[in-house]
C-alpha positions as CSV (number, residue, x, y, z in Angstrom):
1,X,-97.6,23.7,-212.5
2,X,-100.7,24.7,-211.2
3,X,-100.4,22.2,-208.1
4,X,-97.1,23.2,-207.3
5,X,-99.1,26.8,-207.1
6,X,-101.5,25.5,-204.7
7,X,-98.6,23.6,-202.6
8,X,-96.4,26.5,-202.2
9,X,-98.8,29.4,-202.6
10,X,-98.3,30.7,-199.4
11,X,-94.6,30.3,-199.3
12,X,-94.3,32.0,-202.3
13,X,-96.9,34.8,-201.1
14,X,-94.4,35.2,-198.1
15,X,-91.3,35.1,-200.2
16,X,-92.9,37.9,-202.4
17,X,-93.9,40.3,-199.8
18,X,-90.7,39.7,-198.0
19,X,-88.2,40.0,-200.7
20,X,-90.6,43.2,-202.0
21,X,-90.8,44.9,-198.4
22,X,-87.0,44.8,-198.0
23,X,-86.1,46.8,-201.0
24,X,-86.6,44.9,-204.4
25,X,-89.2,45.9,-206.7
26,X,-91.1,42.5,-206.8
27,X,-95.4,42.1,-206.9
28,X,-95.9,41.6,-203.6
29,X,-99.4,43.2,-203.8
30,X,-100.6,41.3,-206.6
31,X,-99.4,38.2,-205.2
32,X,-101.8,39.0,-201.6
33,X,-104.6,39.9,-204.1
34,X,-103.6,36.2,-206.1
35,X,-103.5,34.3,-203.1
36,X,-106.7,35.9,-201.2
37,X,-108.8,35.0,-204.5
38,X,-107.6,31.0,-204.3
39,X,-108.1,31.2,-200.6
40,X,-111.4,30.5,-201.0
41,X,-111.2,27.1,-202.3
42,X,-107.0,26.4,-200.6
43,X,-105.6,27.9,-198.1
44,X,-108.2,30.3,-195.5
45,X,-108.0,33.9,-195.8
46,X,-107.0,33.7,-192.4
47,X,-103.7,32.3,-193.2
48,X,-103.8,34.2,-196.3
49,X,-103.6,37.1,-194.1
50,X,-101.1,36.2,-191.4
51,X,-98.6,35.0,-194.1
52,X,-98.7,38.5,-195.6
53,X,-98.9,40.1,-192.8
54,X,-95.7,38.1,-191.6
55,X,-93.9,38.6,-194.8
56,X,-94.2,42.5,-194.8
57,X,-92.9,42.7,-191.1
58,X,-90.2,40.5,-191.5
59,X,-89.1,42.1,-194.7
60,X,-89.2,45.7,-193.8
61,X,-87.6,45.0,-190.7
62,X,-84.7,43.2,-192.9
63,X,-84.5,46.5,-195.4
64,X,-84.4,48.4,-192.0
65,X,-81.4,46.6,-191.2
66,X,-79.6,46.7,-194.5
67,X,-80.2,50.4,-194.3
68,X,-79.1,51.3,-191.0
69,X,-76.3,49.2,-191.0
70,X,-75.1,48.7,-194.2
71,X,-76.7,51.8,-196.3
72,X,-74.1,55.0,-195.0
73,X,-71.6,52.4,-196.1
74,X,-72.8,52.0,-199.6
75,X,-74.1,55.8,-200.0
76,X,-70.6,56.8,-199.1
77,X,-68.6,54.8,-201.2
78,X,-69.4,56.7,-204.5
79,X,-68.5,60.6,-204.7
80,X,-72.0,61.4,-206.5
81,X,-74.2,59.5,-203.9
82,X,-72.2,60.8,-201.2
83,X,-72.9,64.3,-202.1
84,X,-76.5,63.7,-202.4
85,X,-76.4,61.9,-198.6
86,X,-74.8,65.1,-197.3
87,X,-77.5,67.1,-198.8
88,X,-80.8,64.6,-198.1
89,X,-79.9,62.7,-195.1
90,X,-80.0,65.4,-192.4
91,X,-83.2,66.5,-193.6
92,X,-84.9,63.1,-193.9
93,X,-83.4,62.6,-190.3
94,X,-85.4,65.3,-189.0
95,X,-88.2,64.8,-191.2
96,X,-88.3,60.8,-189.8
97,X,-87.5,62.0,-185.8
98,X,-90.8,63.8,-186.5
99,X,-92.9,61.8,-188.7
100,X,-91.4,58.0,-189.0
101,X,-94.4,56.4,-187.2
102,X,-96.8,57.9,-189.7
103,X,-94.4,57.6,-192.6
104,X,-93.8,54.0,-191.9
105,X,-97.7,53.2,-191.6
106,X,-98.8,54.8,-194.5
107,X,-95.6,53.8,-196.9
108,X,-97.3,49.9,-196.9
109,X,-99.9,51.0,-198.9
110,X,-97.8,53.6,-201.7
111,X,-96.1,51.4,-204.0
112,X,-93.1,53.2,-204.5
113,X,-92.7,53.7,-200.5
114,X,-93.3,50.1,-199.7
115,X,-90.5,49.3,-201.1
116,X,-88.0,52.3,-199.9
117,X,-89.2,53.4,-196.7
118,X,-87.7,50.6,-194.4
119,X,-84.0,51.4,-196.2
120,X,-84.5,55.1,-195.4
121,X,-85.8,54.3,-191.6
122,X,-82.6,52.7,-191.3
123,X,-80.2,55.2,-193.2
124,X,-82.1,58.1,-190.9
125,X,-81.4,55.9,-187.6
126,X,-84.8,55.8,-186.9
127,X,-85.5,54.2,-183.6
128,X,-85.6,50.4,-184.3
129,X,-89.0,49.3,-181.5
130,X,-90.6,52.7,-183.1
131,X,-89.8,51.2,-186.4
132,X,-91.0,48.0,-185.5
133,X,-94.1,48.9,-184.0
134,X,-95.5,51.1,-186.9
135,X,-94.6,48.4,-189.2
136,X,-96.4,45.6,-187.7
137,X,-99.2,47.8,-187.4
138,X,-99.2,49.1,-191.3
139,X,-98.2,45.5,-192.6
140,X,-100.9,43.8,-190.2
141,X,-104.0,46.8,-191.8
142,X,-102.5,46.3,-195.0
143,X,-102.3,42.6,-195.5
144,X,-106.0,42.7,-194.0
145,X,-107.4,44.8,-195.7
146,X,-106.0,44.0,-199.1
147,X,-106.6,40.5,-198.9
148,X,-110.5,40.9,-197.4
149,X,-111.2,43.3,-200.3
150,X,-109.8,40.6,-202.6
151,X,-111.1,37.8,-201.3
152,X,-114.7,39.4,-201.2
153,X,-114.5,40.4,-204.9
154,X,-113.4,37.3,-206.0
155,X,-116.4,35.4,-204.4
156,X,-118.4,38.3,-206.1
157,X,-117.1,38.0,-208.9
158,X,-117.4,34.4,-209.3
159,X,-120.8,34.3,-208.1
160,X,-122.2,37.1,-210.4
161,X,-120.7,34.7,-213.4
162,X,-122.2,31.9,-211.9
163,X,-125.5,33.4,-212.2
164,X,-125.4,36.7,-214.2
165,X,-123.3,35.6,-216.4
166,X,-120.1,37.5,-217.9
167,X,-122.2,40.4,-218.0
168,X,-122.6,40.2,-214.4
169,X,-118.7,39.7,-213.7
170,X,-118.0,43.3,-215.8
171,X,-120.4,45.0,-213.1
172,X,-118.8,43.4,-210.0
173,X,-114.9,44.3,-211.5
174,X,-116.1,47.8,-212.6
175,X,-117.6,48.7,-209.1
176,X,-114.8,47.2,-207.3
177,X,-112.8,49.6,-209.7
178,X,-114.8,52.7,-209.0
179,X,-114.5,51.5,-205.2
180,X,-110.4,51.5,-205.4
181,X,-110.1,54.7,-206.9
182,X,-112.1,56.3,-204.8
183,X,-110.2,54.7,-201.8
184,X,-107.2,55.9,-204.2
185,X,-108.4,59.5,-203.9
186,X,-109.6,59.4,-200.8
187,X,-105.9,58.3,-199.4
188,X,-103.9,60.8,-201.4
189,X,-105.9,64.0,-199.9
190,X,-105.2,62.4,-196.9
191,X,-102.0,62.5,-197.0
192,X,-101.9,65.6,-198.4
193,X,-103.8,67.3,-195.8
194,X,-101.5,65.4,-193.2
């Protein structure tokens, strides 16, 4: 099992991203983070990175799709989410004619966004190269930045067992905790000062 990991890792880190950046609640994340820790000894964080990268764009641009063509469709086929469309969508028009670049960039690294933000770009008509071009850009930081954080703490972590012990591997993971909630915090008063 493990070999066929190794084999098909970074198909399977594409699929996940892909699948998860289109619209279905799959671990895309964790499976960057996964695949960035075996890089070192497998596959090249480089290709770890492209991959990702790769499978965000494609699959946002995919959700995008499904949303702008296929999503008034769906939302007006039942009375109840028909009603809610009449009431949401103009607004989230506006709201994307003003702010879709940012919102598109930023919704790659908010769970919950990653997943719905290329459906509503679509169902708000958001320009398609505007679309495109803030995507590759968020799916591009995001893949790298993820995976290079990953990557490094693995190697920290396995060299602070290797020498420190177990001890030394509950130090490395705590800080690299400490280190994503403050990045945690740090994004969220972003975005609500923004």
């Amino acid at each position: 099992m493990t070999h066929l990991l190794i084999d098909y890792g970074l198909v399977l880190l594409f699929l996940l991203v892909g699948v998860e950046a289109a619209g279905v609640p799959l671990p895309g994340e964790t499976a960057l983070v996964t695949a960035a820790v075996l890089a070192h000894n497998h596959w090249g964080i480089e290709w770890v990175i492209v991959v990702a990268a790769g499978g965000a764009i494609a699959g946002d641009n995919l959700g995008y799709w499904i949303g702008r063509i296929g999503g008034r469709k769906l939302v007006d086929r039942f009375g109840v989410t028909r009603r809610y469309a009449e009431r949401v969508l103009p607004p989230s028009e506006r709201f994307f004619a003003r702010h879709g670049g940012k919102t598109i960039f930023l919704a790659r690294f908010i769970a919950i966004l990653r997943i719905t933000a290329a459906w509503l770009a679509g169902l708000s008509h958001m320009r398609w190269w505007q679309f495109f071009l803030w995507n590759a850009a968020g799916g591009i930081v995001w893949a790298t930045g993820v995976a290079l954080l990953a990557y490094y703490a693995g190697k920290a972590a396995g060299d602070a067992v290797g020498h420190y012990g177990v001890y030394g591997a509950i130090v490395v993971v705590a800080a690299g905790a400490l280190v994503f909630i403050a990045l945690r915090i740090w994004h969220k008063r972003a975005l609500e000062s923004g």
